[in-house]
N, C-alpha and C positions, 0 to 999 in steps of 0.2 A: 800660332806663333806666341813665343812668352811673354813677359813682356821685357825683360832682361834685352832677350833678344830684340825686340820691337824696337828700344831704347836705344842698342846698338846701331843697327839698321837708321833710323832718323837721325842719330847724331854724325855718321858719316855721310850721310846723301845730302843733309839738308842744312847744315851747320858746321861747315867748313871750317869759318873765321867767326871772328868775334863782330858783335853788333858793330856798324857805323853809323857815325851822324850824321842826323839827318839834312838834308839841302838846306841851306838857308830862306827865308821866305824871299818871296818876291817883294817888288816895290812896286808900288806907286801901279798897279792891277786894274785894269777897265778894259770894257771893252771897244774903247776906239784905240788905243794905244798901250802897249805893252812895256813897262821899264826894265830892263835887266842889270842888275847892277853888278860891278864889278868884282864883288864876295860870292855873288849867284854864281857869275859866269868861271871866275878861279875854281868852286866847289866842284863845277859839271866838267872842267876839262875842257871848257868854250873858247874857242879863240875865235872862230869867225861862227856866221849864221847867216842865210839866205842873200851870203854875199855881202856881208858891213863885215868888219873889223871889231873887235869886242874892246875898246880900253879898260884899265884899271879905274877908270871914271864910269863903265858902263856904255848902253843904248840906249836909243829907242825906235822901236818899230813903229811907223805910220799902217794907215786901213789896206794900203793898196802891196807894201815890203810885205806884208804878214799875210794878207791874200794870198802871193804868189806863194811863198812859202807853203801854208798849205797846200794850196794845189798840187803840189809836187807829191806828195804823201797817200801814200796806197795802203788803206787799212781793211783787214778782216776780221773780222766776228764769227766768234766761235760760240756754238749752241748744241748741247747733246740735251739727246731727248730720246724716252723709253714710253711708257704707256700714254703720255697727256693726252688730255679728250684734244681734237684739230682745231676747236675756238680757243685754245690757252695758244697753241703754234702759231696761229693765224695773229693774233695780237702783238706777239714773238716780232714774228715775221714783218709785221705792217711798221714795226716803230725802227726797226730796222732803214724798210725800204723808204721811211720817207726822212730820213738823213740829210740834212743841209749839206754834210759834207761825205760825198760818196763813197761805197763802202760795199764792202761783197759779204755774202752771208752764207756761213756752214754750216748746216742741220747736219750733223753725226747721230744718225740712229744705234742705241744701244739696243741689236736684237730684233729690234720691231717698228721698223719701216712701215710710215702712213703712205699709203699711195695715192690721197690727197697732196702731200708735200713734195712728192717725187717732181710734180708737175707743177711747183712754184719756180720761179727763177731767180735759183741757188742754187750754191756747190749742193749738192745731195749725196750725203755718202751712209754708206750703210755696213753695219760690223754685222759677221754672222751670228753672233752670241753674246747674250746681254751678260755684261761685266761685275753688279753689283756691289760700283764702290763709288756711286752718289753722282758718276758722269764720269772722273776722272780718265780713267783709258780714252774714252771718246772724245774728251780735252785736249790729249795730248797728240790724238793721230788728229783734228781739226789742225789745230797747231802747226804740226810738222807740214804737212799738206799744203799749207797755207805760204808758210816759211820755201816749201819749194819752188812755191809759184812766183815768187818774188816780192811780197808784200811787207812793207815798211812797219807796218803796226800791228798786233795781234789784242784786239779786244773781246768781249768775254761776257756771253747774257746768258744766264738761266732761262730754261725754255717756260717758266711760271715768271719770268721778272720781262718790263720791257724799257726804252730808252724814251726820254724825251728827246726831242726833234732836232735838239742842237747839239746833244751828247758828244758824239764822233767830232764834230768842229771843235766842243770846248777843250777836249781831251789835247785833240792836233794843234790849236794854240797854246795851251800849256807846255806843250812840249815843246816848241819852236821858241817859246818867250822862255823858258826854264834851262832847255838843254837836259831835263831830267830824262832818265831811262826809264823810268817807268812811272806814269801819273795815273793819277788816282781820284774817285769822283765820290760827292754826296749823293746822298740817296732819300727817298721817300720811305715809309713803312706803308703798305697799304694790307685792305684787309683783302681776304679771297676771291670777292667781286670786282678788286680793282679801285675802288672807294679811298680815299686818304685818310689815315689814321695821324701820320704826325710827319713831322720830316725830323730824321734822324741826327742828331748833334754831339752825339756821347761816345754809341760805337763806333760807329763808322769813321773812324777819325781818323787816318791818315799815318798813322802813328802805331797807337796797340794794335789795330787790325784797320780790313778791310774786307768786305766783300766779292766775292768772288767776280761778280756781275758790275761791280766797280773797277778791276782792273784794263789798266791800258799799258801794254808793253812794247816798247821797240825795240831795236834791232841787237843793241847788247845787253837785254836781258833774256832773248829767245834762249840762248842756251841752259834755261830751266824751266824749257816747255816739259822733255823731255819726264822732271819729276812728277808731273800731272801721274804718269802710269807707274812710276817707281815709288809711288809711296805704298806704304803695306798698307792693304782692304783694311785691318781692324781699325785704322786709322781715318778712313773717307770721312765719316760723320765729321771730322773738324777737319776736312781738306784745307780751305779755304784760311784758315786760322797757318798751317803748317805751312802754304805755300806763302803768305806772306809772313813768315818766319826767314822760309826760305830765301826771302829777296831782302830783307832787312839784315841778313847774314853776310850781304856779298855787298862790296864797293858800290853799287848802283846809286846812281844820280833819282833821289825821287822826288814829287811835288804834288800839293792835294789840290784841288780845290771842293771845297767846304758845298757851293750852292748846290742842291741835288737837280740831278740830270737822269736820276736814275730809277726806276717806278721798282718797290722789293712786296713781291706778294707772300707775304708771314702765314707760315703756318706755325709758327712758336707763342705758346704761351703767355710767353715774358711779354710781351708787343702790347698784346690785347690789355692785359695787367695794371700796363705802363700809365694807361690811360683808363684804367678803373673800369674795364670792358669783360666781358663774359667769354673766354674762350672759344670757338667754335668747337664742335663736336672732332675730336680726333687730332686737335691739336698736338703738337710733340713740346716737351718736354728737354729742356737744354741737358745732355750727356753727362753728369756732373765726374761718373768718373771718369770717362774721356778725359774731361776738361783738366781734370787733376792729373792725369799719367802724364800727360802734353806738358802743363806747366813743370812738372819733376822733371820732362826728358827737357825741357829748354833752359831751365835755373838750376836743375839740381835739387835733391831731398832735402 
C-alpha cells in the first residue's frame, strides 16, 4: 500500500472530527471518597450516577454508593497472544485472575493455540491464521465477542505486560467518579525478567499517548473496537499510538489516572537508555519512519 494511499485510508477511518478537549480534572481524588464537580459532570454529559442527582455544585460518593456502583460493572480483558513461552501467559493470566474487582479474561490465539491455556478458566478463542499486525485482528474479535456477551467495560493487557491487583477496580472507580468513556492508567516500565526499571511519568500520560495495555473502554467508546482490524498492517508497529488518535478524534469523555497499576515488560531500547542501562541483546529500536509518516498523516507535512 503507498503511502498516499495509507494516509488516505487512516484519515477517513480514524480522524473523522477534529481533536476535543480533554475532560476537566477531577477534584478533591482519594480513595475513600470521590468528588465530582459540577464542570466534570457538565463535560461528561452526567446528570445522575448510581442513583444521586449531579448539581451544578457537584457530589460526593461515600465507600459503600461507590461500592455498589461498582459492583454493578461487567468488565473483560482482552489479551492476544502468538508464540509466548506459557510462563509469560501464565503471569498474564495470574494478575488477571486475582483482580479485586471481577473480571473475565480472553486469550485470542493468533494462529497458535497453547493447550496449556485451552484449560485455564477463560474465554479461549482461537483464529486459524496468524494475522501479523502486532495482535490487532485478535483485538478486535476479543472485543466484539466480549461486546456480545454483554459486558460493560472492555480492558486491554499485552500477553508480555501484566495488571496490579487493584487495576480493574481503579479503572471502574474512575469511571463511575469521572463519568468518562474511556479511562486510562499509569504504568511501570519493567525490564524482561519482570524487575522494575522506573515508573513511567513522561509517556504514558494520558494525553499525547497511551498504551495499549493502559486502556479501559466503555460502552460508548466500543464502536471503535471494530478499528483494531481496520487499520492497515504497515501501520501495526504504532497501533497503539493510532488507536489513541483514534479516540482523541471523537467527543469521548476521558480521564487518566497518573499512579501505575500497570506492569509494561520493554523490549525497546529507549527504556533501558533512560536509565543509563545496557540494552538486552535484541532489543528494538523505535520505527522512526513510522513515527514520522503517522505524525504527517495526523498534522500534516
Amino acid at each position: 500500500m503507498s503511502f498516499a494511499t495509507t494516509k488516505a485510508v487512516v484519515k477517513k477511518l480514524f480522524c473523522p472530527l477534529p481533536l476535543v478537549r480533554k475532560l476537566p480534572k477531577l477534584e478533591n481524588y482519594d480513595d475513600g471518597n470521590v468528588a465530582l464537580s459540577g464542570k466534570c459532570a457538565a463535560a461528561c454529559g452526567v446528570t445522575s450516577m448510581g442513583g444521586l442527582s449531579l448539581s451544578p455544585q457537584g457530589c460526593t460518593l461515600n465507600d459503600g454508593q461507590l461500592g455498589k456502583a461498582m459492583n454493578q460493572m461487567k468488565v473483560a480483558v482482552i489479551t492476544p497472544y502468538y508464540k509466548e513461552d506459557v510462563s509469560i501467559l501464565q503471569r498474564c493470566q495470574d494478575s488477571v485472575a486475582t483482580q479485586t474487582h471481577p473480571c473475565t479474561h480472553f486469550l485470542i490465539a493468533d494462529g497458535h493455540p497453547q493447550e496449556a491455556v485451552a484449560n485455564w478458566p477463560i474465554h479461549h478463542v482461537t483464529l486459524p491464521t496468524a494475522h501479523g499486525d502486532n495482535g490487532n485482528t485478535p483485538r478486535a474479535v476479543g472485543s466484539l465477542t466480549a461486546i456480545n456477551q454483554g459486558f460493560d467495560a472492555l480492558a486491554y493487557l499485552d500477553a508480555d505486560n501484566w495488571y496490579f491487583s487493584n487495576h480493574v477496580e481503579t479503572m471502574v472507580a474512575l469511571h463511575q467518579s469521572s463519568g468518562a468513556d474511556v479511562c486510562t492508567a499509569g504504568r511501570t516500565i519493567n525490564r524482561l525478567d519482570g524487575s522494575l526499571m522506573y515508573v513511567d511519568k513522561t509517556e504514558n500520560d494520558g494525553e499525547r499517548f497511551v498504551d495499549t495495555s493502559c486502556l479501559f473502554l466503555t460502552r460508548k467508546a466500543f464502536k471503535l473496537t471494530p478499528y483494531w482490524a481496520m487499520m492497515p498492517k504497515e501501520l501495526s508497529p504504532v497501533c497503539d499510538r493510532i488507536f489513541w488518535h483514534a479516540i482523541c478524534a471523537r467527543p469521548l469523555a476521558r480521564a487518566h489516572n497518573a499512579e501505575p497499576t500497570v506492569g509494561f515488560s520493554t523490549q525497546y531500547e529507549c527504556h533501558y537508555r533512560n536509565i543509563g542501562e545496557k540494552p538486552p541483546t535484541g532489543a528494538k529500536k523505535v520505527d522512526e519512519t513510522t513515527a514520522l509518516s503517522w505524525n504527517e498523516m495526523v498534522e500534516g507535512p
